[in-house]
C-alpha positions in Angstrom: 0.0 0.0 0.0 1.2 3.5 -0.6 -1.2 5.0 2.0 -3.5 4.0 5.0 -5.8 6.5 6.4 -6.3 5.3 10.3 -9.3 6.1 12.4 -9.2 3.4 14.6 -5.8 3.8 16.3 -3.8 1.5 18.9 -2.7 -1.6 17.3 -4.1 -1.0 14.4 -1.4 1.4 13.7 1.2 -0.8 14.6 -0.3 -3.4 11.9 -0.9 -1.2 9.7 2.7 0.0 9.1 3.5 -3.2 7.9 1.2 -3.0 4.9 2.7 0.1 3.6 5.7 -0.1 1.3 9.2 1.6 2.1 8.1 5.2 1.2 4.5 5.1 1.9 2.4 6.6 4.8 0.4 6.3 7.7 -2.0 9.4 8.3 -4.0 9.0 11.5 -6.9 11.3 12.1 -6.7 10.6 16.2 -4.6 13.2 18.1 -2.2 10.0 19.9 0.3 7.6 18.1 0.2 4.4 19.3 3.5 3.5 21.5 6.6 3.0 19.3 4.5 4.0 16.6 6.8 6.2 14.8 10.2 4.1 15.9 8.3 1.0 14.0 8.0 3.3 11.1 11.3 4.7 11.0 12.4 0.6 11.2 10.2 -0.1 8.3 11.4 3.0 6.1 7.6 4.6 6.2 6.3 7.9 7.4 3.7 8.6 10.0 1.6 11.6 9.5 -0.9 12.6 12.4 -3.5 15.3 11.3 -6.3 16.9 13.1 -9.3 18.4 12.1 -11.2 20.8 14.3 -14.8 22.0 12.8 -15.6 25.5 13.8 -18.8 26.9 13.7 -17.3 30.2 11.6 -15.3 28.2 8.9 -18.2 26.4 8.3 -20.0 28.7 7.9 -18.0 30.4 5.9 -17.8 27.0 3.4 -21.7 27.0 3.8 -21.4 30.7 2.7 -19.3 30.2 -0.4 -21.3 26.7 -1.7 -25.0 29.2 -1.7 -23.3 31.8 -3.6 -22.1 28.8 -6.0 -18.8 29.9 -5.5 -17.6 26.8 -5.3 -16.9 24.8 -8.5 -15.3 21.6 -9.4 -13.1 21.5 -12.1 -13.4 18.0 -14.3 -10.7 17.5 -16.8 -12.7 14.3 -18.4 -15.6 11.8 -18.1 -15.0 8.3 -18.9 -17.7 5.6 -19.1 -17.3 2.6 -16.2 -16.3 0.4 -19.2 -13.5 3.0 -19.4 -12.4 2.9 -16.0 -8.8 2.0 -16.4 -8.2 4.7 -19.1 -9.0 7.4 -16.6 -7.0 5.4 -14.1 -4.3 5.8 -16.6 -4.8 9.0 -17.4 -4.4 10.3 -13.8 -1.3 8.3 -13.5 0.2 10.9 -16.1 0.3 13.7 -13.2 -0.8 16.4 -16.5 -4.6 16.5 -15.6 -6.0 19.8 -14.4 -9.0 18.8 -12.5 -11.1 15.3 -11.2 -11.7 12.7 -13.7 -15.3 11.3 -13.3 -16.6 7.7 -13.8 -19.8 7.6 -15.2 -22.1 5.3 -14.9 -24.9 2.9 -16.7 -28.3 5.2 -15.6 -29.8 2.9 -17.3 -29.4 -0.3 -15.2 -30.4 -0.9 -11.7 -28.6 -2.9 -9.1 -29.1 -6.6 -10.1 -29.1 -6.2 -13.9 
C-alpha cells in the first residue's frame, strides 16, 4: 500500500505499518500515536503523519457561505464511461490532468441487472 488513512488507532497502527511499502504513509486522524508507533515506522522506512481536524462553527459557515453563492466549482478535466475505468486510471497516473476525472455510470441499469 502507498497509504492507509487510520481512524481506529492502537494496534491497528502498529499493523498497519507493515502493509505500507518503504516510502508510503500512515496518516492517522486521532490526536495519539500508538506507543513505538513512529520508531516502527522509522524501522520499516515509512512515514507517519498525524492530522487533526477541528470544525468550527465560523469556517463552516464560511464553506456553507461560499457553496450558496455557487462559489464553489469543481473542475473536471474528463468523463469516462465505467467500461472506461482503467483509461481514466491511466490518465491520472500521467500527473498532467488539471481537474477530477469522473466515472460515469450505466443510468440505465439498476442494481441486479
Amino acid at each position: 500500500m502507498d497509504v492507509v488513512l487510520d481512524t481506529i488507532g492502537g494496534d491497528y497502527q502498529l499493523r498497519s505499518l507493515r502493509t505500507l511499502r518503504p516510502g508510503g504513509i500512515l496518516v492517522s486522524t486521532l490526536p495519539r500515536p500508538a506507543k513505538g508507533l513512529r520508531e516502527e515506522a522509522d524501522r520499516l522506512g515509512v512515514r507517519v503523519k498525524l492530522i487533526l481536524v477541528e470544525a468550527d462553527h465560523a469556517g463552516m459557515q464560511a464553506i456553507a457561505d461560499l457553496a450558496a453563492e455557487g462559489a464553489l466549482k469543481a473542475t473536471i478535466a474528463g468523463t469516462f464511461p465505467l467500461a472506461e475505468a482503467a483509461k481514466a486510471h491511466e490518465a491520472g497516473e500521467t500527473d498532467h490532468t488539471t481537474g477530477k476525472l469522473v466515472i460515469v455510470m450505466d443510468e440505465g441499469r439498476g442494481s441486479g441487472d
